[in-house]
C-alpha positions in Angstrom: -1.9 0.3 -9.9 -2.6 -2.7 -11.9 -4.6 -5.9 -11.3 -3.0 -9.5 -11.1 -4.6 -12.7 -11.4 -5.9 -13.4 -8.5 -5.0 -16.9 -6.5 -7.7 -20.1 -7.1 -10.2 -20.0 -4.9 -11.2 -23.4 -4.1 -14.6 -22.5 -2.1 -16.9 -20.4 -4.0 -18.2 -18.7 -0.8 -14.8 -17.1 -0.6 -12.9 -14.6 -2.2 -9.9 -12.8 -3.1 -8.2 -10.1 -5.1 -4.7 -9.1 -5.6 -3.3 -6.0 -7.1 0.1 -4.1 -7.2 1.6 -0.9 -6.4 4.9 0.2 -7.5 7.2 1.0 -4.8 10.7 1.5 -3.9 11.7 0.0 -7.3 10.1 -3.1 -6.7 6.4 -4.0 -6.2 4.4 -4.3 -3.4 1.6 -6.6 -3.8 -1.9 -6.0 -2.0 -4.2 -9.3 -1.4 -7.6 -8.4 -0.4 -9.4 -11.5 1.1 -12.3 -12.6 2.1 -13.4 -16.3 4.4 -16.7 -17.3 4.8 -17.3 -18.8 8.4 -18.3 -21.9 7.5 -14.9 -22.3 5.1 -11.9 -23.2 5.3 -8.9 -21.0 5.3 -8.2 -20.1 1.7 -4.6 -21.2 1.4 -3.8 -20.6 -2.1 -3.7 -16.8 -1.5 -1.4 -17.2 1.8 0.3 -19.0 0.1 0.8 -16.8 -3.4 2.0 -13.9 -1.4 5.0 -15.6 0.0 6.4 -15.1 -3.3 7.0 -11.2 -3.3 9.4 -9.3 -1.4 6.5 -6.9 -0.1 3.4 -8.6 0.4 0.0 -7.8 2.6 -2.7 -9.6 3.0 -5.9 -7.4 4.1 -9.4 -8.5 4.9 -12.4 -11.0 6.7 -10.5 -14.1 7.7 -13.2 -15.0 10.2 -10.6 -17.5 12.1 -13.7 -18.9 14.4 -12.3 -22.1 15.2 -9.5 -24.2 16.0 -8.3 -25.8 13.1 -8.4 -21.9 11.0 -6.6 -20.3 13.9 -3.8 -23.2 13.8 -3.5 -22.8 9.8 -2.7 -19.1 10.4 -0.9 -19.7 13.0 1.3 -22.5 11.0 1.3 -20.0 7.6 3.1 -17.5 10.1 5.6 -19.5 11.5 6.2 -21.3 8.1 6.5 -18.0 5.6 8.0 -15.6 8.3 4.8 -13.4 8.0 4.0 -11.1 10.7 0.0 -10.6 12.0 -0.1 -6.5 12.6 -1.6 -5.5 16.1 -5.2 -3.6 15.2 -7.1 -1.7 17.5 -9.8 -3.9 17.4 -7.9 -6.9 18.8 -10.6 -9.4 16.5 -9.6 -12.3 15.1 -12.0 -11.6 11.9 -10.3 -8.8 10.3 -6.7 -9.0 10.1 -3.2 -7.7 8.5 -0.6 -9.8 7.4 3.1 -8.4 6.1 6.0 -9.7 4.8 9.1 -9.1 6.7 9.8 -6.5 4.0 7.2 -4.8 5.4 7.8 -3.7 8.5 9.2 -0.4 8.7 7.1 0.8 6.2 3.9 0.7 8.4 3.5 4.0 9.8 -0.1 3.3 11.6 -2.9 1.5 11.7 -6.2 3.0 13.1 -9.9 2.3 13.2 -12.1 4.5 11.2 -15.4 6.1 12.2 -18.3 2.7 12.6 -19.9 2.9 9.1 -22.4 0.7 10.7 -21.5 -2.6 9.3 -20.9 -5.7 11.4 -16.9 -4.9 11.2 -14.8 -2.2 12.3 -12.7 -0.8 9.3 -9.3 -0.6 9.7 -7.1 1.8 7.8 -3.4 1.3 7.3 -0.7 3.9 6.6 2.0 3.5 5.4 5.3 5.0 4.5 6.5 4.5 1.1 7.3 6.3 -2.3 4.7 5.3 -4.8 5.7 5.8 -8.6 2.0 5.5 -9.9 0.7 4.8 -13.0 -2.6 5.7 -14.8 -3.5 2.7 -16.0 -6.2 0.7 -14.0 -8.1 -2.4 -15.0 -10.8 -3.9 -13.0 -12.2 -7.1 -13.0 -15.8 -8.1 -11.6 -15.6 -11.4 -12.4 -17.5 -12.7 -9.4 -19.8 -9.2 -9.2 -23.4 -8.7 -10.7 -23.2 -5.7 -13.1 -26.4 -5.8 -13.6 -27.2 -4.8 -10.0 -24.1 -2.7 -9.6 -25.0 -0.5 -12.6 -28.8 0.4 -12.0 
């Protein structure tokens, strides 16, 4: 697994990260995201993961308003992207594929509540992963300081 620059934000209350997994001789790339509520939909990441052949985009869209549900809506019908059905059936937390994608989700389920405000979602899925061992992280945005006390 490997990190990739992730897309510009534009809105410093969101955020995003995008990494890759080798697969089926090609790549599939992994965009977590998340949308404050009083933002915008972050775009540039939508956008940035039409340009792989497998592509998900995971995480808190909090679509809690017109105007956020018709960009998704138009990003969809534009890039060919499909929204997976969750259990939850809330707009908040969402999965988007790549057409590419589709038969190789196996399931999607809702784990145990870990008492946060969200239900987490975990997706299976059915591919052959050639792994590698070298991992990078980036905390650009996170306070080490905190994180390592």
């Amino acid at each position: 697994m490997r990190k990739r620059n992730a897309p510009r934000i534009n809105d410093p209350l969101n955020d995003s990260i995008n990494f890759i997994i080798p697969i089926e001789n090609d790549e599939l790339h992994i965009f977590l995201i998340y949308n404050h509520p009083t933002s915008y939909l972050e775009e540039t990441t939508l956008n940035m993961s039409v340009n792989y052949k497998y592509s998900l985009i995971i995480g808190d869209f909090n679509i809690n308003n017109s105007k956020k549900r018709r960009n998704l809506n138009n990003f969809l019908h534009r890039s060919s992207f499909s929204m997976a059905e969750t259990p939850t059936n809330t707009m908040p937390d969402l999965i988007l594929f790549s057409p590419n994608m589709k038969n190789f989700i196996e399931n999607i389920d809702v784990i145990p509540d870990l008492r946060s405000e969200h239900l987490s979602i975990i997706l299976s899925l059915n591919v052959d992963i050639t792994m590698k061992l070298d991992k990078f992280y980036c905390f650009c945005k996170a306070n080490m300081e905190n994180i390592n006390k």
